[in-house]
C-alpha positions as CSV (number, residue, x, y, z in Angstrom):
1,X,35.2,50.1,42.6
2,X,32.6,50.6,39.7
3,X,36.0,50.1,37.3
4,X,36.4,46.4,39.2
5,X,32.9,45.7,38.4
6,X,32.7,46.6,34.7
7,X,36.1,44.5,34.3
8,X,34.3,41.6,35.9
9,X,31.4,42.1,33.9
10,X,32.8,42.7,31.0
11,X,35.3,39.3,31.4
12,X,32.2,37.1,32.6
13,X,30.2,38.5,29.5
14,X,33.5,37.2,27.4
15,X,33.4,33.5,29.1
16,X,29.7,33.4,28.5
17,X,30.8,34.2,24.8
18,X,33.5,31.5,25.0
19,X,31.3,29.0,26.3
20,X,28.2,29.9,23.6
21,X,30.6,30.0,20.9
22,X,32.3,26.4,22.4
23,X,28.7,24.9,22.6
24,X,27.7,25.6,19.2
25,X,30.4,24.4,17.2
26,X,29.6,21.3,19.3
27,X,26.2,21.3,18.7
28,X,27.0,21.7,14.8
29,X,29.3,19.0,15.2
30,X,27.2,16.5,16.6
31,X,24.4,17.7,14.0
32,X,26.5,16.8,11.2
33,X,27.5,13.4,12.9
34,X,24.0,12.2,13.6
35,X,23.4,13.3,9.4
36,X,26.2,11.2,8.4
37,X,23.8,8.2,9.5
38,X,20.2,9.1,8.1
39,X,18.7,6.4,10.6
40,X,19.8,8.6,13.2
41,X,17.5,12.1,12.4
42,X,14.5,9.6,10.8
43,X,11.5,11.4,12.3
44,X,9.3,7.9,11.8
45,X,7.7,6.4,15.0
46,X,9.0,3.0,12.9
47,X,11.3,2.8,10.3
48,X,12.6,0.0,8.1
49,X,14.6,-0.2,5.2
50,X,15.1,-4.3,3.5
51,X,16.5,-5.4,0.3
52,X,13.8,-7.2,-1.2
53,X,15.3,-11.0,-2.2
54,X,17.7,-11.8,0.9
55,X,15.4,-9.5,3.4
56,X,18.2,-8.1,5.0
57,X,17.6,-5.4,7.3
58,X,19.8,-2.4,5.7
59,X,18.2,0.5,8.3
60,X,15.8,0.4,11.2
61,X,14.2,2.3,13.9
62,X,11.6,0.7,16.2
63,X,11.3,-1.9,13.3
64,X,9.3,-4.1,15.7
65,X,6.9,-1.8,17.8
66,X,3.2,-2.8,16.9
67,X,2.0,0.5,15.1
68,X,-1.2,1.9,13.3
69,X,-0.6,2.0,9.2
70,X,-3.3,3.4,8.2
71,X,-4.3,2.9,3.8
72,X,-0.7,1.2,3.7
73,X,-2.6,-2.0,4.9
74,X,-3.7,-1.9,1.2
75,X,-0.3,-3.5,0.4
76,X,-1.9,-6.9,2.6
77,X,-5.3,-6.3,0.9
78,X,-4.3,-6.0,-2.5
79,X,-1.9,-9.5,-2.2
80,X,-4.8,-11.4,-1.1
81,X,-7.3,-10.4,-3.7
82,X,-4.8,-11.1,-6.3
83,X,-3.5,-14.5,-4.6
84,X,-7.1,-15.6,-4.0
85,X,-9.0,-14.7,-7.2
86,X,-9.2,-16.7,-10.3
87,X,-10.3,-14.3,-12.5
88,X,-9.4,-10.9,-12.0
89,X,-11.5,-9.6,-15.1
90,X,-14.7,-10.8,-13.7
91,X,-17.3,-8.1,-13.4
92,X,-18.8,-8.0,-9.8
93,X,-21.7,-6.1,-8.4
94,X,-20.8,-4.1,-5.8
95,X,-22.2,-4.9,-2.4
96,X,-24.0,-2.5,-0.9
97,X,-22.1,-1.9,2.1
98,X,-18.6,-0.8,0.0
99,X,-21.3,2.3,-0.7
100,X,-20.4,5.3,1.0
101,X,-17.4,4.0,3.2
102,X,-15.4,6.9,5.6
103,X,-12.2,8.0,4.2
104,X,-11.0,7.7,0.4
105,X,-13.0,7.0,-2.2
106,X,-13.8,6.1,-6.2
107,X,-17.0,6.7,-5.5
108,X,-18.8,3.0,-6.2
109,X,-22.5,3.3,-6.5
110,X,-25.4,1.0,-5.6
111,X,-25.3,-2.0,-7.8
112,X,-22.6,-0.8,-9.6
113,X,-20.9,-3.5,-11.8
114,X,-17.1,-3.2,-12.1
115,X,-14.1,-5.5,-12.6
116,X,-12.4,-6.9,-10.2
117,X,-8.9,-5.6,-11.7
118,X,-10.4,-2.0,-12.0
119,X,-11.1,-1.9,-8.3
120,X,-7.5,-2.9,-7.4
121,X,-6.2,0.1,-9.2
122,X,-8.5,2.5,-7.3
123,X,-7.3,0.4,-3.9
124,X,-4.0,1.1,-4.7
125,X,-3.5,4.2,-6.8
126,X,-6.7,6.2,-5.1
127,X,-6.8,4.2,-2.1
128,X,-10.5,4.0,-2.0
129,X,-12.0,2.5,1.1
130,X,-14.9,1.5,-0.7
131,X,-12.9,-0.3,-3.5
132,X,-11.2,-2.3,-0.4
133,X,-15.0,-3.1,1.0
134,X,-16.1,-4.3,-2.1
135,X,-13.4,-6.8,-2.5
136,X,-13.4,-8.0,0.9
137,X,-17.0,-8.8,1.0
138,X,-16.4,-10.6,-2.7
139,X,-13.1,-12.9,-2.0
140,X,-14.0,-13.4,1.8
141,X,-17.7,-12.9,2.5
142,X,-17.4,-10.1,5.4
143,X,-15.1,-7.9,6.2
144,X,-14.1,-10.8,9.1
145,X,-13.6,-13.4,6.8
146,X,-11.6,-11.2,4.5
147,X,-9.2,-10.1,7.4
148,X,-9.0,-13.7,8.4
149,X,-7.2,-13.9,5.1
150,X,-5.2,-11.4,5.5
151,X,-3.5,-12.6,8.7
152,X,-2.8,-15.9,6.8
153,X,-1.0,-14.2,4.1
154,X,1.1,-12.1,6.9
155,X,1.8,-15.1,8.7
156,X,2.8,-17.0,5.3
157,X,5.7,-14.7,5.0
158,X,6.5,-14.3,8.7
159,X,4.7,-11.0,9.2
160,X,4.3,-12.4,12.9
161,X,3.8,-9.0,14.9
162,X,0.7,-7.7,12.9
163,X,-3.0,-8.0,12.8
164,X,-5.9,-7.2,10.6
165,X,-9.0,-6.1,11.4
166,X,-10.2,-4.5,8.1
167,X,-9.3,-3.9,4.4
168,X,-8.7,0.0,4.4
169,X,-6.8,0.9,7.7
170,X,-9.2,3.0,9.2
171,X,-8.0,3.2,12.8
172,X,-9.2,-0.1,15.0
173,X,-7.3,-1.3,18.7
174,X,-6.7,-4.1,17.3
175,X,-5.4,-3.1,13.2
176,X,-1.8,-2.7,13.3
177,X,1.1,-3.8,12.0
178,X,5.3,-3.1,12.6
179,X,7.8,-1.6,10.1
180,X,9.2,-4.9,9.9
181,X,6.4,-6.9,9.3
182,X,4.6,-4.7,6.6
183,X,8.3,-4.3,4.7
184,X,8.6,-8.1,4.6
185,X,4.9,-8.4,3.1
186,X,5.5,-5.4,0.8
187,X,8.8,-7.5,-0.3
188,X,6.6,-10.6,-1.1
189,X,3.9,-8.7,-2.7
190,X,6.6,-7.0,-5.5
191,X,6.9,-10.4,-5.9
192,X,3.7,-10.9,-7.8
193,X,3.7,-9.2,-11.0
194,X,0.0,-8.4,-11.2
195,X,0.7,-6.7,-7.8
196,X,4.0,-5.0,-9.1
197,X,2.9,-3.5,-12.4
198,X,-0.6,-1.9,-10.7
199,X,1.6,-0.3,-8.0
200,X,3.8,1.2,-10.3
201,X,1.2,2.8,-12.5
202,X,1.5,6.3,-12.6
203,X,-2.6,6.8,-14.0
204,X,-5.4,4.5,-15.3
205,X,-8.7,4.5,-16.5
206,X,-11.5,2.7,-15.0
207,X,-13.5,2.2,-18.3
208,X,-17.7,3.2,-18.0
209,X,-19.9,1.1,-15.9
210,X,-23.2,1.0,-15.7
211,X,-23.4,3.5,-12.8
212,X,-20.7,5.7,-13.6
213,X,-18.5,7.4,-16.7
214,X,-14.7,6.7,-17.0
215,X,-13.2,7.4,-13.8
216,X,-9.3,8.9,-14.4
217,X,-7.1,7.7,-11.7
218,X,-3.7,9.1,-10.9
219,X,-1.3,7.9,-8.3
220,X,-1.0,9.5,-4.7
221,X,3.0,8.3,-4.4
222,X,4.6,11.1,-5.9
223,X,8.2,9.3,-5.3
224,X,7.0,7.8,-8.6
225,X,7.7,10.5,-10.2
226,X,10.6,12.0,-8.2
227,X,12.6,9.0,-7.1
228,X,15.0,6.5,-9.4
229,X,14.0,3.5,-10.5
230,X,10.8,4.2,-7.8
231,X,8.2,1.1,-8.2
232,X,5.4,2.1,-5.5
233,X,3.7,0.9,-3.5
234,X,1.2,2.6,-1.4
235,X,0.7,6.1,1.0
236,X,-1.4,6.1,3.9
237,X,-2.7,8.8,6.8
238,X,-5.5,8.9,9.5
239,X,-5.0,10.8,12.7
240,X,-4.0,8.3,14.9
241,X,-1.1,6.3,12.4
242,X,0.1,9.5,10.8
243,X,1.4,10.0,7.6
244,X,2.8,6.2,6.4
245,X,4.5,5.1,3.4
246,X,5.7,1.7,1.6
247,X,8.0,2.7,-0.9
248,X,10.2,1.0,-3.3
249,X,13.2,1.1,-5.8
250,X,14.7,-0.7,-8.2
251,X,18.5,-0.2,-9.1
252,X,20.9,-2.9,-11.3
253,X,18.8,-5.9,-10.6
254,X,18.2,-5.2,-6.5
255,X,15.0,-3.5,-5.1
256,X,15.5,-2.0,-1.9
257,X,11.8,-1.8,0.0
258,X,11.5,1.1,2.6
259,X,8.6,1.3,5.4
260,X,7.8,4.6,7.1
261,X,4.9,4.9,10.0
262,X,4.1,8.0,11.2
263,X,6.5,10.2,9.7
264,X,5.5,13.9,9.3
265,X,8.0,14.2,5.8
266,X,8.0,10.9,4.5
267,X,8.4,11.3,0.7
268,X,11.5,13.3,2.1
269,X,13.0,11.1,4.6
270,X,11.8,7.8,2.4
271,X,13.4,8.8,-0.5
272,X,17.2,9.3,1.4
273,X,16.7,6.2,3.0
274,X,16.4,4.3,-0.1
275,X,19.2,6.6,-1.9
276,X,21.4,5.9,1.3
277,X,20.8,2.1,0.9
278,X,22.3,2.2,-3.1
279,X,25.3,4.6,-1.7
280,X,26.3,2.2,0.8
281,X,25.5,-1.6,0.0
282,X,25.9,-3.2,-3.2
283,X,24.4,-6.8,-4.2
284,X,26.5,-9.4,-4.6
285,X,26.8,-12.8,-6.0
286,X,28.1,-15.2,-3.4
287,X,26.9,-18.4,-4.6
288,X,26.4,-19.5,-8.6
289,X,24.1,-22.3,-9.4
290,X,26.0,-22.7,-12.4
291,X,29.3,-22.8,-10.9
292,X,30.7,-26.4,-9.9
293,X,31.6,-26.7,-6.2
294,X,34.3,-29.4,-5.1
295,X,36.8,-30.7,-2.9
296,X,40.0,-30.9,-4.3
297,X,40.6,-33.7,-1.7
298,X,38.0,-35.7,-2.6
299,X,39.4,-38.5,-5.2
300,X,37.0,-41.4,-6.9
301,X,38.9,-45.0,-7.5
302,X,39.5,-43.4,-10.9
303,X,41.0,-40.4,-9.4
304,X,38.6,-37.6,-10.8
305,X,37.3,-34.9,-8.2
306,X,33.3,-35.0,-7.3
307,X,31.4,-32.1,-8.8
308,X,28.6,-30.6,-6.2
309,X,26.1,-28.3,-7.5
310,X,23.1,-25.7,-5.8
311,X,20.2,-25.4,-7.6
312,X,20.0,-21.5,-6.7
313,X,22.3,-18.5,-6.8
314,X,22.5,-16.3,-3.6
315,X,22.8,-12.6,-3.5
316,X,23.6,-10.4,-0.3
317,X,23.5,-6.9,0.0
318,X,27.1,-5.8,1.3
319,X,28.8,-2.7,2.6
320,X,32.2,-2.7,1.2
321,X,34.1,-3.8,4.0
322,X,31.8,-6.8,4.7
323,X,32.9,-8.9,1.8
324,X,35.6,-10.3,3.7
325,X,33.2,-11.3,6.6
326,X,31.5,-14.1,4.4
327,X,32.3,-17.7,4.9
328,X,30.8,-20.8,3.3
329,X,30.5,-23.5,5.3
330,X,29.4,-27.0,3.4
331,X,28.6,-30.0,4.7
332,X,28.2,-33.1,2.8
333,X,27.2,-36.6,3.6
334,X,28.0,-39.0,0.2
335,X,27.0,-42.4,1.7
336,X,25.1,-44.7,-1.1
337,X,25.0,-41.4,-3.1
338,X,23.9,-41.1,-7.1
339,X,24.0,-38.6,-9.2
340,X,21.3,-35.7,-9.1
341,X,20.7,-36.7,-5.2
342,X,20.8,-34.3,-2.3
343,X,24.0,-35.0,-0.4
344,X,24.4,-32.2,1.7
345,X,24.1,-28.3,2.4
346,X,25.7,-24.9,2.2
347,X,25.5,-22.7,5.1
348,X,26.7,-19.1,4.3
349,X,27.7,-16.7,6.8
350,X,28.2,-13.2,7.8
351,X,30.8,-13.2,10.9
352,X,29.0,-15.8,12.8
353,X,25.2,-15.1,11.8
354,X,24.0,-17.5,9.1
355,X,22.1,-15.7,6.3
356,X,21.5,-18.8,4.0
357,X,21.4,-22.2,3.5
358,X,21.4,-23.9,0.4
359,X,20.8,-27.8,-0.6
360,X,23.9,-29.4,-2.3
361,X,23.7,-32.1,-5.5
362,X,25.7,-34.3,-6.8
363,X,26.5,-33.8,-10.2
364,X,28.5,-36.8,-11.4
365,X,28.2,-40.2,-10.7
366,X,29.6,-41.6,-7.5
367,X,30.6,-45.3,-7.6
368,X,33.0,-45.7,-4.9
369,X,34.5,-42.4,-3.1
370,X,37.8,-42.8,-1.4
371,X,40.1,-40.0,-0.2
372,X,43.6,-39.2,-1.7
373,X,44.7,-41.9,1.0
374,X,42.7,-44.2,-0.3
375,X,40.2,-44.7,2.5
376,X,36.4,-44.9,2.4
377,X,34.7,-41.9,3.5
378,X,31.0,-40.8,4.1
379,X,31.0,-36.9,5.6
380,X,33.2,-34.3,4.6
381,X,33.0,-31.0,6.2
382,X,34.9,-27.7,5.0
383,X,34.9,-24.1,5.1
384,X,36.2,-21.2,3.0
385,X,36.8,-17.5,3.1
386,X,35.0,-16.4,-0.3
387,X,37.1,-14.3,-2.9
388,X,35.8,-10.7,-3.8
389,X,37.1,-11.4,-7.0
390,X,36.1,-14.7,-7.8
């Protein structure tokens, strides 16, 4: 009998054994699935990951969900100084309430008078709550005023789900902003090069004021340093938004702009987003404004093709199997057209989502257009697959 029950024993110990063993090569499995796809093991509440010109959305997580960001508001503070300032060497005196501000600091002083330009660096390289007072309360009067202006610049670039409250990011109900939203401004900001060379400085001197020595700043982004072709832009923590970051990267003429919001490693996980988003798309050309576009079947009286022309090129950040999902759709309407006028449009397409549209121009003169069967004709429509090689 006690033989019967060490047997069982023993042969329910070696199912157990079976079934552990069976569980964990599943588990490790399914761990080294979800890494394949670094969206997937993102610890961010909100995650998103654009290439800067087209905007396309490369990664995401949450991108939409109205979040706290903390100092990275700086980003929407910094673009409206700079957008709304005529003079960005003018020495100010520093208002009085930018003195002693929670959080971050440079350390202003009572009727200290400093540049304008010099108190964008400690915004965005110290990300000094007072330096975001001080220029709120110059460009927009109050702190309400000045957030009033921020909200326009979100909404100018379609930032749609955010709000502003205040310059800094100090925790407010009603300051927040989506992955999304602040990676699209971010985008638009890089934009400006005043904005894009003070975000990429590694260190800089705020020369002496009247109040204060030199003051030495050095960078708090530390992907600067660590991360190719890294460009900023701007770190941010309080207890309620978490650690946040708006990074960027700039590889063979495309920038890829990564958002993180409350993400516990977010140098880490930032910096293999961005590497993931060179691995696996590439930019492409898809339209040339200096290549001709015709119609082979479009004939004048003198039998000569038309010659249309876009005043733009188009890039696209592709995988490599996408290529041969683009089609160009145009669309041209040549009635009482001269040369140089708008006679139609280009709409590009990946599968069946449009991700451009582009005006179209004549570029020779049109007398009389007639088709190779000699008939008068006003609208032409066509479509091609592009060439990858073309």
């Amino acid at each position: 009998m006690k033989t019967k029950i060490i047997r069982r024993s023993l042969l329910l110990l070696s199912l157990l054994m079976l079934c552990f063993l069976s569980i964990s090569n599943f588990c490790l499995q399914s761990i080294e699935s979800v890494s394949a796809n670094c969206t997937s093991i993102s610890s961010a509440k909100g995650m998103c990951v654009i290439e800067k010109e087209s905007g396309r959305v490369l990664y995401s997580k949450n991108k939409d969900q109205k979040l706290p960001m903390a100092s990275t508001t700086k980003v929407a503070t910094a673009i409206t100084v700079i957008e709304n300032c005529d003079n960005l060497d003018e020495t100010i005196v520093v208002n009085e309430k930018a003195i002693g501000v929670e959080g971050t600091s440079i350390y202003l002083r009572k009727d200290e008078e400093i540049k304008i330009i010099d108190l964008l660096y400690g915004l965005m390289l110290r990300s000094g709550n007072d330096s975001a007072t001080a220029l709120a309360y110059h460009i927009g009067g109050s702190i309400e005023g000045f957030a009033d202006m921020m909200n326009e610049t979100a909404k100018k670039v379609g930032a749609n789900n955010s709000n502003f409250v205040n310059p800094h990011g100090l925790d407010d109900p009603n300051h927040y902003t989506t992955a999304y939203d602040l990676s699209k401004i971010t985008a638009y900001a890089l934009n400006n090069p005043i904005f894009a060379k003070i975000v990429s400085s590694k260190n800089y001197v705020i020369e002496e004021t009247n109040k204060s020595e030199k003051r030495y700043l050095t960078n708090k982004n530390r992907l600067l340093s660590s991360l190719e072709g890294c460009c900023g832009v701007k770190t941010g923590f309080t207890s309620k938004a978490g650690r946040c970051l708006v990074s960027a990267s700039e590889r063979n003429d495309c920038t890829v702009v990564c958002v993180v919001l409350n993400c516990g490693p977010m140098f880490e996980e930032s910096s293999n987003l961005i590497n993931s988003a060179f691995d696996k798309f590439e930019l492409k050309k898809i339209i040339d404004k200096d290549k001709e576009i015709y119609n082979e079947y479009i004939l004048s009286d003198k039998e000569s093709k038309l010659f249309l022309y876009t005043d733009e090129d188009f890039h696209y950040p592709l995988q490599s199997n996408e290529f041969k999902d683009i089609k160009i759709n145009y669309s041209v309407d040549l009635k009482d057209a001269k040369s140089g006028d708008e006679v139609g449009k280009i709409d590009i397409f990946l599968k069946n989502d449009l991700i451009k549209s582009l005006k179209l121009y004549t570029m020779n003169k049109i007398d009389k257009l007639l088709d190779s069967k000699t008939l008068q004709i006003e609208e032409i429509l066509w479509e091609e697959n592009i060439d990858e090689d073309q």
